[in-house]
N, C-alpha and C positions, 0 to 999 in steps of 0.2 A: 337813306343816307347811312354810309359805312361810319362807326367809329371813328376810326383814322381820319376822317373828314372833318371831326368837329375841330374846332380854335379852345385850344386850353385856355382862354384866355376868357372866355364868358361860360357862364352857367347853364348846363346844358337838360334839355326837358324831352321826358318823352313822352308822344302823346299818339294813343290808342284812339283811335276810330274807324268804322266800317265804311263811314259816309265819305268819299275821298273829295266830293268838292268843299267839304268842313274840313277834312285835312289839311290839305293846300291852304283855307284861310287861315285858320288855326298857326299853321306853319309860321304863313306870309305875317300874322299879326305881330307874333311874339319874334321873330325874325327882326322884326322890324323894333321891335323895345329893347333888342341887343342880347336876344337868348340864342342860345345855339338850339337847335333842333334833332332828336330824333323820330320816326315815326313808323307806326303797325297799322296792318288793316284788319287785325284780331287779338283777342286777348292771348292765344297761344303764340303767335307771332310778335307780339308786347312783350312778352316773359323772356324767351328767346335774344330778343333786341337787349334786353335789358342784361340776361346774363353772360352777356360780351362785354357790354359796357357799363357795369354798375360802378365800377371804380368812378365816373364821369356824372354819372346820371342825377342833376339835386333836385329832380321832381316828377310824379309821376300825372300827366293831365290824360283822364282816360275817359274816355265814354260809359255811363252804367250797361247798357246794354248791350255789348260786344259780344257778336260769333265766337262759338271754341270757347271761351272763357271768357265769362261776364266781366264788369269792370270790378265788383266786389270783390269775387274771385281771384283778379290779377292785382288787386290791392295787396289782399291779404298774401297771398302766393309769395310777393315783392317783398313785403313787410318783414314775413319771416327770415328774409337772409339779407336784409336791413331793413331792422325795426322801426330805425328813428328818421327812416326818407319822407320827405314830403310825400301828401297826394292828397290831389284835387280831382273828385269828378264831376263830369258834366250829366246832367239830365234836365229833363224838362219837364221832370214828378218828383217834384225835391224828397218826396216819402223815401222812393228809392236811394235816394243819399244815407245807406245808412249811418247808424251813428257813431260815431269816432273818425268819422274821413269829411276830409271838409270837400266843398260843394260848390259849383257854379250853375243854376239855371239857364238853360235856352230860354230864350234865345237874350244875346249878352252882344254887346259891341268890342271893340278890337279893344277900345280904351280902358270897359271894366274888365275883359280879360288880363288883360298886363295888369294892371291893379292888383287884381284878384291872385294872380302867380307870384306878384312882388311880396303881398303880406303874405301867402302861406309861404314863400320863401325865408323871409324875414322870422316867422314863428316858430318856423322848423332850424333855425341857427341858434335860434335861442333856447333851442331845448336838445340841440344838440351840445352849447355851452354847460347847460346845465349837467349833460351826461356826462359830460366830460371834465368835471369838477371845477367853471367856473363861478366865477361869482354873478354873471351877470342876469338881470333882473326884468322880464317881463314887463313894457311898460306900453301899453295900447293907448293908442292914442282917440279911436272914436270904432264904432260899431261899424262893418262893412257894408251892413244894410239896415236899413229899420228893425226892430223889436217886434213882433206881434204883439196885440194885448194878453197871448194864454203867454207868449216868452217874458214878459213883463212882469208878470203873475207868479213864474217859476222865479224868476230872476229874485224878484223882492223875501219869497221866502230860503230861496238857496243861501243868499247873504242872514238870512236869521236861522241859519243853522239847520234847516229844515233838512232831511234822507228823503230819497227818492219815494221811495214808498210812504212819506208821511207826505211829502208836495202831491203825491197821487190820491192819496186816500181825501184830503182838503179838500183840491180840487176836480174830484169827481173821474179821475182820470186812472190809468193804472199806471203800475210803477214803470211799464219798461216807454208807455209814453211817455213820463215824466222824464224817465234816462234820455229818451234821444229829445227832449225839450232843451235842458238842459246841455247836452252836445253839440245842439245848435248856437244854441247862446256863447258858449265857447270859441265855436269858431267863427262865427259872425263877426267879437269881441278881438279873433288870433292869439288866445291865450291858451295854456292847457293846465293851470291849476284853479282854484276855487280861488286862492289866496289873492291871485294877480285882478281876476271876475272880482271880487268883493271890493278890490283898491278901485278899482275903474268904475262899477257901480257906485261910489260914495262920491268922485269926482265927477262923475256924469248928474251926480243929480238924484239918481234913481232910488236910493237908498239915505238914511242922515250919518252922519260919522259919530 
């Protein structure tokens, strides 16, 4: 699909995958929850796509594993010449998710896919208000998926002030696990500061006020 094709009028996503009959669903799903679509059959051809229409573009849904240029790779590549764009990738080894990009698991239904694009859409307005010197405030409403017991663990002592590398050295773990422990819980949450995680922890329960 050409630029020129999309409807100014919805939100438009571009979504990198090599598997064309996931494409086509992918397409057909979010199609279908009133996104406009664009799409690559590689991370070089992703990138491309994108710096035609980045003016357009409010999300990047990509595959980790992409030809030519991985999804990490077309994340960060995107990032640099707009920092603050959403992205979500898909994998079916959440490891690969690395940390600072949020994530959707294979295999996922049409329903948690739109979900899942709605809050990291929603996330990323909020923190683009924030760059753009609003006032407006981070306010999560429930975790996207469950907690693990080790995210549980990080969680409790992140809210008592604890550094990456003291939550690792605790609990048995190193620091750069404890950074993408912690990144999960972030985006799971759809928040991107401590501040907004510490409110939400205290109203969930998780932590006492």
């Amino acid at each position: 699909m050409g630029t020129r094709d999309i409807d100014s009028g919805r939100q438009t996503i571009l979504v990198a995958d090599d598997d064309s009959a996931i494409r086509t669903l992918v397409r057909a799903s979010l199609e279908d929850a009133g996104y406009a679509v664009l799409t690559a059959r590689d991370g070089a051809e992703a990138f491309d796509v994108f710096q035609l229409g980045q003016e357009i573009i409010a999300l990047l849904l990509s595959e980790v594993t992409l030809p030519k240029m991985n999804g990490l790779k077309l994340a960060t590549a995107i990032r640099a010449v707009r920092p603050q764009l959403p992205v979500l990738l898909i994998s079916g080894d959440i490891p690969h998710a690395e940390c600072g990009w949020g994530y959707i698991a294979k295999p996922f239904t049409a329903g948690e896919l739109a979900g899942r694009v709605r809050q990291v859409l929603t996330a990323g307005e909020m923190t683009e208000t924030s760059h753009n010197g609003g006032s407006r405030v981070e306010q999560p409403s429930e975790f996207l998926s469950p907690l693990t017991k080790r995210e549980v663990e990080v969680l409790q002592l992140v809210c008592q002030g604890y550094t990456s590398k003291a939550i690792g050295d605790k609990l048995g773990i190193s620091p750069k696990t404890a950074v993408c422990h912690r990144a999960r819980i972030l985006d799971k949450a759809a928040v991107h500061k401590t501040a907004s995680l510490i409110r939400f922890a205290v109203r969930a329960g998780f932590i006492e006020a």
